[in-house]
C-alpha positions in Angstrom: 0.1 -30.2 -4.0 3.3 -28.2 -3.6 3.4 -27.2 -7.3 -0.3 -26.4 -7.6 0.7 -23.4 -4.7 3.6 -22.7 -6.8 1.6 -22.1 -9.8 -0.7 -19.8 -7.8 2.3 -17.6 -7.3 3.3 -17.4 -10.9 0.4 -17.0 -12.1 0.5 -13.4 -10.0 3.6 -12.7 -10.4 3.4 -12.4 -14.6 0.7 -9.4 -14.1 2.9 -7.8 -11.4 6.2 -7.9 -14.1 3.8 -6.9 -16.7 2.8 -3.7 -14.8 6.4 -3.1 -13.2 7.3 -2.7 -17.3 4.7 -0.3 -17.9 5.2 1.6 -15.0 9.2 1.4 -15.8 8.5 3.2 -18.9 6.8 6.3 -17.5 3.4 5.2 -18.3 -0.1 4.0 -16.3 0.1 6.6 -13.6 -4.0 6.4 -14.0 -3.5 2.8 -12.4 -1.7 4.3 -8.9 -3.8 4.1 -6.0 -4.3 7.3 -4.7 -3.2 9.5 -7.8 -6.0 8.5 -10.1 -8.6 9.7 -7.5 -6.7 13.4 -7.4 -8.2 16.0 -9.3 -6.6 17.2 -12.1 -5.3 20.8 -10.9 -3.2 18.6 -8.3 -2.3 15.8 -10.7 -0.4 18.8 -12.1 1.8 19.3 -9.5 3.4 15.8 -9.3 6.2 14.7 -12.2 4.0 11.6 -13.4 6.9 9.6 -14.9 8.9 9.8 -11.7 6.6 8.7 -9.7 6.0 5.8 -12.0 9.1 4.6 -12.5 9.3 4.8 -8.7 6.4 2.5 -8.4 7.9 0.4 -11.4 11.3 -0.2 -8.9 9.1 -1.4 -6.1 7.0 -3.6 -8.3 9.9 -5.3 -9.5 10.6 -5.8 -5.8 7.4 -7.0 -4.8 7.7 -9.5 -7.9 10.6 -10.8 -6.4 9.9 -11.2 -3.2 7.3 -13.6 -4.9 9.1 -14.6 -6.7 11.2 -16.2 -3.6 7.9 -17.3 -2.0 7.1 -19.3 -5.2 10.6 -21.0 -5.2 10.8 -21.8 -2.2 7.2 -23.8 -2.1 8.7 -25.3 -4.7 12.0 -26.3 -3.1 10.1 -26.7 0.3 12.4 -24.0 1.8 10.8 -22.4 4.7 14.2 -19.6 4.6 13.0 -18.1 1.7 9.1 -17.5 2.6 10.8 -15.8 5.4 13.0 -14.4 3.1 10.8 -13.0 0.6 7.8 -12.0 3.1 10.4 -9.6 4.7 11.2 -8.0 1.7 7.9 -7.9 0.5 7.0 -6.0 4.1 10.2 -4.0 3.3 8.9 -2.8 -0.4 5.9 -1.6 1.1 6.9 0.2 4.2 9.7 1.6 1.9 7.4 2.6 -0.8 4.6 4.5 1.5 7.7 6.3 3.4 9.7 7.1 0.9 6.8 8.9 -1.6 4.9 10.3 1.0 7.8 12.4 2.5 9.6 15.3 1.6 7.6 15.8 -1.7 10.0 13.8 -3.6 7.4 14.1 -6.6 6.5 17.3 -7.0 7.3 18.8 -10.1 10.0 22.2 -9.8 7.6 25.4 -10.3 
């Protein structure tokens, strides 16, 4: 039973590395809640492969953190499903504070 959880989280976590690569590279902006729904004039504004290899950083976060959760269903560890739900909160939290302030992604004009 332990492993078919396990497999559950692998399972998402291969899409999550898949799009942490893409983003890493500067690419699939168009897949970023929130900036695909901008219009075009203000898609302008932002530098598009920062902010995606921004998003790439925390998805390789998020990927470990379940990463951790996976393991440790498999290792019956409760530490690291602590462990890895409190950096997955911290990702997050980081991720919404950190690009929403200061506009850290705005292109130089």
């Amino acid at each position: 039973m332990v492993l078919n959880e396990s497999i559950v989280y692998f399972v998402i976590f291969v899409p999550l590395v898949v799009f942490a690569v893409m983003l890493s590279r500067g690419k699939g902006a168009s897949l970023l809640a929130g900036y695909n729904t901008m219009s075009e004039s203000k898609k302008e504004t932002y530098d598009e492969v920062a902010l995606c290899k921004f998003m790439g950083k925390i998805m390789y976060g998020i990927s470990f953190s379940l990463l951790l959760i996976a393991f440790s269903e498999m290792f019956g560890s409760s530490f690291f499903v602590i462990v890895g739900f409190v950096l997955l909160l911290f990702f997050i939290v980081f991720a919404g504070v950190y690009a929403n302030t200061k506009d850290r992604f705005k292109k130089d004009v």
